[in-house]
Structure formats: C-alpha cells, structure tokens
C-alpha positions in Angstrom: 156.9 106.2 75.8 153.5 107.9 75.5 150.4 106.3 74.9 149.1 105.9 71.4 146.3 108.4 70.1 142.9 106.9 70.7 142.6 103.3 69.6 145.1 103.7 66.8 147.3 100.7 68.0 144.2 98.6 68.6 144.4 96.6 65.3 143.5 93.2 67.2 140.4 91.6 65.2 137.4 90.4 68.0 135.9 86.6 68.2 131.7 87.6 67.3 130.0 86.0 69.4 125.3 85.7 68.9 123.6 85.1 71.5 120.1 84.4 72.6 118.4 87.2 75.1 115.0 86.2 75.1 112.0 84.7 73.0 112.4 87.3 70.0 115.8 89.1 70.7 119.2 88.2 69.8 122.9 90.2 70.8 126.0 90.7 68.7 128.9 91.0 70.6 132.2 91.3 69.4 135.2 91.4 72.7 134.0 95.0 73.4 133.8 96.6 70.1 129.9 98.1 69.5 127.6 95.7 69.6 124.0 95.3 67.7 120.9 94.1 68.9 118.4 92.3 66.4 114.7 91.6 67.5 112.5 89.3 65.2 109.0 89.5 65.2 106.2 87.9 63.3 106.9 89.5 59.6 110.2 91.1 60.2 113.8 92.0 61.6 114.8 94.9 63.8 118.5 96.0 64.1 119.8 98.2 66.8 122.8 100.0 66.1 124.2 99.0 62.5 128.1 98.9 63.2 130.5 101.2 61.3 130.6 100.3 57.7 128.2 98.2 55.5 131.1 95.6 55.6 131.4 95.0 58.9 126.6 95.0 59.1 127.4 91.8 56.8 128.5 90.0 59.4 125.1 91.0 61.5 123.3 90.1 58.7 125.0 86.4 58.4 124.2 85.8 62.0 120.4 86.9 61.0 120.1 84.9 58.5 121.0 82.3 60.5 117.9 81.7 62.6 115.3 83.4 60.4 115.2 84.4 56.3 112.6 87.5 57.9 113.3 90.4 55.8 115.2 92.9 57.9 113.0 96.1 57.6 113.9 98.2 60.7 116.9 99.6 61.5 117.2 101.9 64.9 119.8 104.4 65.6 120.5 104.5 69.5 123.1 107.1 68.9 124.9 109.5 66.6 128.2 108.1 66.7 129.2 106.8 63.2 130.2 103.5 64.7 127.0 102.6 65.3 124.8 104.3 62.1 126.9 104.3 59.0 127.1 100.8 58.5 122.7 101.2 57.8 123.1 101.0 54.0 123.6 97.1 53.8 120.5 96.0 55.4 118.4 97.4 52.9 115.7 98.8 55.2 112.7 100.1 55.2 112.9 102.4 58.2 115.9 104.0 59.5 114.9 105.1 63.0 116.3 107.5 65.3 114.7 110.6 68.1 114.7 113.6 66.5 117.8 114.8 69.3 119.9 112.1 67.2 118.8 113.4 63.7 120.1 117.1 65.2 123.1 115.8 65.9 123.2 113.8 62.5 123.2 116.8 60.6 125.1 119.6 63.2 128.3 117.2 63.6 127.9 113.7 61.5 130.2 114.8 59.1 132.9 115.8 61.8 132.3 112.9 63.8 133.2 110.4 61.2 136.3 112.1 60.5 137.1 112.2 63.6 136.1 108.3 64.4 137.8 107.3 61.6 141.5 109.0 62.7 140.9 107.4 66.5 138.9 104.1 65.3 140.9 102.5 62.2 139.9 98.8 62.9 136.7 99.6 62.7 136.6 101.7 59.4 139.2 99.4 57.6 136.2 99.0 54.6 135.6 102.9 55.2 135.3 103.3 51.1 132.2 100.8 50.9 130.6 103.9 53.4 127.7 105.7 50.6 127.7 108.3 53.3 125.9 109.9 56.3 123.4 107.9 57.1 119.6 109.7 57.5 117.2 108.8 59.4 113.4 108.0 57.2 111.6 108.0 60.4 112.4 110.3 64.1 109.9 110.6 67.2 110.6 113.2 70.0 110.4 110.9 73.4 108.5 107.4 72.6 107.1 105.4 69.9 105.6 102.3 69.4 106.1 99.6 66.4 104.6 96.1 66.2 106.1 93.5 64.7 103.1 91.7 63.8 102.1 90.9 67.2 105.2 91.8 69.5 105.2 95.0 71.4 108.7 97.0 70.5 108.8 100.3 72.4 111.6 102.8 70.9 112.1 105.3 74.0 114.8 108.8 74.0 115.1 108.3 77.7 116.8 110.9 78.6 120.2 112.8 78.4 123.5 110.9 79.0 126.2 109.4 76.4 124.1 112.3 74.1 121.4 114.3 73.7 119.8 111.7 72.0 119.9 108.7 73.5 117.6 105.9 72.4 116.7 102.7 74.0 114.9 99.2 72.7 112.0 97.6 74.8 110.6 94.6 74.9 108.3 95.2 77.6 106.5 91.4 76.8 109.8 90.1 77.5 111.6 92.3 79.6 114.4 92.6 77.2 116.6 96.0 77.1 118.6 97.4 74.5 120.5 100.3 76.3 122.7 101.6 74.0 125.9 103.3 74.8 124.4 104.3 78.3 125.5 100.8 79.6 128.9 99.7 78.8 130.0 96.2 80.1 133.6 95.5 80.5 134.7 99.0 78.9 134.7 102.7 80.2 132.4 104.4 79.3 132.7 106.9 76.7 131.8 110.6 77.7 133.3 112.8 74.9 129.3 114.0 74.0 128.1 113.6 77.4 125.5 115.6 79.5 127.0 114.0 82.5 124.9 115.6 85.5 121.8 114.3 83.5 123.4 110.4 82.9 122.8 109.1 86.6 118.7 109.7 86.2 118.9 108.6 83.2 120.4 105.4 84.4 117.4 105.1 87.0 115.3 105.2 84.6 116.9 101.9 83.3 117.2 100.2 86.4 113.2 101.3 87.4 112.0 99.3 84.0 113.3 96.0 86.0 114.9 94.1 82.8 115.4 90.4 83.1 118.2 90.9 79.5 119.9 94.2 78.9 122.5 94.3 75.7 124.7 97.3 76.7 126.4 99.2 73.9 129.7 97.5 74.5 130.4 94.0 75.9 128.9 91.1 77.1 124.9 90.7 77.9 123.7 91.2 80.9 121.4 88.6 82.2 119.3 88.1 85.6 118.2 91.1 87.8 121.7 91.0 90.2 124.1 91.8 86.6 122.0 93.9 85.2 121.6 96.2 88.5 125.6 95.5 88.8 125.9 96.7 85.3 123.9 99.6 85.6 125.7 100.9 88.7 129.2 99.9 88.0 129.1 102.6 84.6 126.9 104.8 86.8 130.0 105.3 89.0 132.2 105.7 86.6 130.2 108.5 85.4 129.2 110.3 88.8 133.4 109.8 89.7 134.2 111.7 86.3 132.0 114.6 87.1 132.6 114.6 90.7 136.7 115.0 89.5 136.8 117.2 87.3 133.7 119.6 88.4 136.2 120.0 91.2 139.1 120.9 89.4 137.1 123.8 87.3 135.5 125.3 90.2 138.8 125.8 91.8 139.5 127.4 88.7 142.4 124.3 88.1 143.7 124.1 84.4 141.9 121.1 81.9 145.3 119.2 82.2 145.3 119.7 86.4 141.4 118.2 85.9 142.8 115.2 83.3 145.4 114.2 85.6 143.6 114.2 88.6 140.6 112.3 87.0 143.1 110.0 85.7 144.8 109.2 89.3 140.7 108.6 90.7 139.6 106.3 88.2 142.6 103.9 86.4 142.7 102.0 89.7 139.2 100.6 89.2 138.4 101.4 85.4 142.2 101.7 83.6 142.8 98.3 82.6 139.2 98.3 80.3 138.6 98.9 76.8 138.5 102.4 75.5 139.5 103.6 79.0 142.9 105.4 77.5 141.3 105.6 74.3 138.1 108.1 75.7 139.3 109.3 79.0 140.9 112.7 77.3 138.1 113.6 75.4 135.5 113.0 78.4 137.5 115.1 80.8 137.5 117.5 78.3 133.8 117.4 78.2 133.3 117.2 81.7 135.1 120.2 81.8 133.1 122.3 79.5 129.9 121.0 80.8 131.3 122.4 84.6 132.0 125.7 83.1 128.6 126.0 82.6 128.3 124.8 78.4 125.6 122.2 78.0 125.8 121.9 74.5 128.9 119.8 73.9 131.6 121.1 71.4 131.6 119.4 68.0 134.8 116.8 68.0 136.4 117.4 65.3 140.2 115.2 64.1 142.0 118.2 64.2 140.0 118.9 68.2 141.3 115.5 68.5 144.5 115.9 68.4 145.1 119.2 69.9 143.5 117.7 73.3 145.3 114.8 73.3 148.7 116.2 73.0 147.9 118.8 75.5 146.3 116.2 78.1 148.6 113.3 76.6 152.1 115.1 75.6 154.9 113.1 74.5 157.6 112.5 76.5 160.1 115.1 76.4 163.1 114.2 73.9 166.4 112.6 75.9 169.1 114.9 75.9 171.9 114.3 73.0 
C-alpha cells in the first residue's frame, strides 16, 4: 500500500496545551501541529504566528484571555506559510507584522500556497470558509525592529535564510525568551519544501549565539534550559545539513530527483521517520534540495497540482496485482 498524500489521513484532533516561558511570554502547543507564541506586556498582547483559520486563532485567543483581558494589538508573521498567517483576521489587530522577504513571498506565491496547504493539510483548514483571505501585512522591516510594550523590550529580527527567505524570529532579550519560528522544529522533521538549505545551519548559529534560557520552536514542545535548547537547535540542524549533504550528492553525480528521494529517504528515516510531517514533507524538501543543488536559489512556487505530480513521481503507487 502507498503512503497517503501529505497529511491527508492525519485527521487525529491534538490535546492544546499553554504554557508559561518566562515573566511576559506564554506557548501554544498543540501535539506538533503549529504552534503560537503570545507575549504580554504592559498595555498589550503580541501573537506570533496566528494558526491557519480564524477558527482555530479562537482557541489562542481563549487561552489569552485567560491570564490577561490586554487587548491583543500585535500580530507577527514568522513565516509565509498559510498555516501560520491566515488565521490573523480574528484577533482584531492593530499591526500585522512581517520582514519585507515574507510580504514578497505573501504576494508572489500566497495564493498558491494556500491551495496547496489546504489539499496536503485538511485538519487544519476544516473552518477554511471562515478564511476573509490572504492575510497582508500593515507593518514590514528589512532585518530588525524594535517594539515596546510599554516598558518590555520585544526585538522582531529576519535572521537570516532557512525554512524561507523570510524568516522572522521573537526576542525577549530582558528575558532571554526565543520565538524561532519554523527554523526549530521539536519532535517533527523539519519542513524544507521553501528552503535555502546551504544558508539554514548559520542561520541556526545565529540562534544558538543569542544563548536563550526559553525557545518556542515552530512545532512541538518548548524548549527550556540551555542543554534542550542547544539539543534542539542541533538535532533540526542535522536533519538539515544530512538533507543537503544527500541529495547535493545525488545531483552532482547527475542522479535522477527520485535516485536523490530515495537515497535521502534510506539516510534519514532511521533517525527522523517515525516524527511528524517526516512522510508528509520529505518529497517536497528533496525536491527543493534538489533544485537548490542545480544551482536555483529562488525556490519554485508549490503549487496543488506541483504537489501532486512530485509525489506520485517520488511516491508512486504500487503497481496494480496481476488479474
């Protein structure tokens, strides 16, 4: 039997769990699925990442509301991906925030990309009609920015190239809290479909070198104390250099994409095959890691019909049993 396109057969719902990171920031986790950060300050509420619909932000918004009535007037994009930004509309927001790299993106591919999450993702876009649509940024920056909430420091920082061009974390340098986005994954595989993978390993440094005591990583469980976090850090930093290392390989011995998929497969299911979205991304990150070796930095818009075109080539059924 072949495997199931993307996550379609994942229709298991996830436990929520909100937790405390430090003084002012709080995680919402949810088994593996995206996860939101919220930060409240003196006079208001940041979100980071806004989940998929405005449905599933309400229940964000419950857990806020229950350890402050703050009005929530931030939200922060650390990505593109429409399971993390079109979910914006229900907090009712002053500021939707994002780097300019992410707005690019936003407008180039947004449209695709929710088609295309939708087809893989269907748990998460079950309340896809209360969706008004793409959500816009009101507010970019090109590397750094600064925002006080009343008198806690939040620096916004596009640290560099990884997951995407665009990558955005939350820093709470008072409190040596991190919000790293999709660049971290905890108990998943990472997801490299957009990814500028020779770039994601400094990238990564750049994490570790701000020595955070909390980090939230964009799926799974936080990360607390300096041994996770540098465990965290390295374990989806390997993941990523093994990908490359696999399937740069494969294209410079001029091997096919499925030779590169298969042999990427064998390196990294012994270590990485039984976690989330491992089966789910592995196609489409091979795929990318493939491109990007051939020498195209700019990855290729996914589209659902892309979609399924590279998964039945680098997934086919299994060949019909004779009659």
């Amino acid at each position: 039997m072949g495997r199931a396109f993307a996550s379609q057969a994942d229709q298991a719902e996830r436990n929520v769990t909100f937790s405390r990171l430090s003084e002012h920031a709080y995680a919402f986790t949810a088994e593996g699925d995206p996860n939101s950060g919220v930060v409240i300050g003196d006079n208001a509420v940041m979100v980071i990442d806004a989940q998929a619909t405005p449905k599933a932000a309400q229940a964000v918004i419950e857990r806020v509301r229950s350890v402050t009535d703050k009005p929530i007037r931030h939200v922060v994009l650390s990505n593109y991906h429409a399971l993390r930004t079109l979910g914006a509309s229900a907090y009712g927001a002053d500021q939707v925030i994002c780097s300019e790299a992410t707005r690019e993106m936003i407008v180039e591919r947004g449209a695709h990309d929710y088609k295309s999450e939708l087809q893989r993702l269907p748990r998460l876009f079950k309340a896809a009609d209360t969706i008004p649509g793409l959500t816009m940024p009101t507010l970019t920056f090109k590397e750094r920015m600064t925002l006080w909430l009343g008198g806690l420091q939040v620096e916004i920082v596009q640290i560099g190239r990884g997951h995407t061009k665009g990558d955005t974390i939350v820093w709470l340098p008072g409190e040596r809290t991190l919000f790293a986005g999709a660049l971290v994954v905890s108990q998943a595989a990472p997801y490299a479909g957009d990814a500028h993978l020779a770039d994601w390993p400094a990238t990564l440094r750049k994490l570790a070198d701000l020595h955070p005591e909390a980090l939230l990583p964009g799926r799974g469980d936080p990360l607390a104390g300096p041994e996770a976090i540098a465990q965290g850090i390295a374990d989806t930093q390997a993941f990523v250099e093994e990908l490359h290392r696999v399937v740069a390989a494969a294209a410079a011995a001029d091997e096919t994409l499925k030779q590169a998929y298969d042999k990427a497969r064998a390196a990294l299911e012994p270590r990485y095959g039984k976690r989330m979205l491992f089966d789910h991304g592995l196609p489409f990150g091979v795929a990318r890691a493939y491109d990007e070796a051939k020498g195209l930095d700019h990855p290729r818009i996914w589209t659902a019909e892309r979609d399924l075109e590279t998964w039945n080539l680098l997934e086919p059924p299994p060949p019909e049993p004779p009659s």
